[in-house]
C-alpha angles and dihedrals in degrees: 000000000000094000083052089046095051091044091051089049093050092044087051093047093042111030100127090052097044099046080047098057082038086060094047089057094077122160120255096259090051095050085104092050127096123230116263108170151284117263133216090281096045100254119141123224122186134201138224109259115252089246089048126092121226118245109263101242084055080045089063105039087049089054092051101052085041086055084050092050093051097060083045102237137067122262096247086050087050086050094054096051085039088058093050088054098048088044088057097046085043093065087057098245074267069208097293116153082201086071102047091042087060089048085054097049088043094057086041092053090055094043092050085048089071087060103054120119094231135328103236095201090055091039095063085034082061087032089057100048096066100036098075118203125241086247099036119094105242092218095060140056116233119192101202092048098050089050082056097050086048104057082049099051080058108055084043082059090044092050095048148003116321094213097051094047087054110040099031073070092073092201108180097226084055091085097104091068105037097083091073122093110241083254087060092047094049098050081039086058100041084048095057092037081060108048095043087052083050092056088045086057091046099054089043087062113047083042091058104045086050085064097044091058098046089058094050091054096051085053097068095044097056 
């Protein structure tokens, strides 16, 4: 208890240097990789210098969440409004404007999603692929790990403040955004936060008036 007590004590007294000389201890396969901080567990993650290129397997991955982000939604969130929309033509319209009114909500969901400010799951997805973990090999993408990094990400985000975790990291394919106050980024990201909560709702509610009618359907049938 005493040896725990006096380790807490130096840690507390000495973070910044510790977490420092912990940075410099980086792996072999991280020596070319710059320093981008220590989050709440300890653990180190590196990024790629800004004259460095990333390796090409990062490169795609960071193109691909950058295309997503583009069309404004997630391809699983695209799948789901694709599927109402499929549902709906399936049952053949049976000339029911409800249908046809899903299928146009559908196609005005996907339209309104160009226009969102930013999409904050694929921005720590974009965030993660270029911040590499003290155990992740810097040359290859790994998909559980970067699920991991990402739920991170966001309980960093939840613990602080959500403009300093992501500008003190100084990541190079973040210029677009450095330009905004921290006041800009903040209403950006509420507004974000917001519209991706709206589709949510959306979803959740064709989906559930497709059950209720089937219910009802099976009903009368009964």
């Amino acid at each position: 208890m005493i040896i725990s007590s006096n380790i807490k004590t130096v840690y507390e007294k000495h973070k910044t240097e510790l977490r420092l000389l912990m940075a410099l201890d980086k792996p072999v396969a991280h020596q070319q990789l710059e320093f981008g901080f220590t989050d709440s567990k300890g653990i180190n993650y590196n990024k790629f210098p800004t004259d460095t290129a990333i390796p090409i397997e990062r490169w795609g991955k960071l193109n691909e969440f950058m295309m997503w982000m583009s069309a404004g939604l997630t391809s699983g969130e695209l799948d789901k409004l694709l599927n109402v929309a499929e549902e709906a033509i399936a049952e053949g319209l049976k000339k029911d404007t409800r249908n046809i009114a899903k299928i146009s909500t559908v196609i005005n969901q996907i339209r309104e999603r160009k226009n969102m400010v930013i999409h904050t799951e694929l921005f720590y997805n974009y965030v993660a692929v270029q911040l590499v973990r003290e155990d992740e090999d810097p040359n290859t993408f790994n998909n559980e790990i970067q699920l991991q990094k990402v739920e991170q990400f966001k309980s960093e985000v939840q613990q602080g403040n959500c403009y300093d975790f992501f500008f003190k990291l100084g990541l190079a394919k973040l210029n677009s955004f450095m330009d905004m106050s921290k006041d800009e980024w903040e209403r950006f990201w509420a507004n974000s936060l917001q519209e991706q909560n709206l589709l949510n709702e959306a979803v959740n509610l064709l989906k559930s008036k497709k059950e209720s009618e089937t219910g009802k359907a099976n009903l009368k049938t009964k």
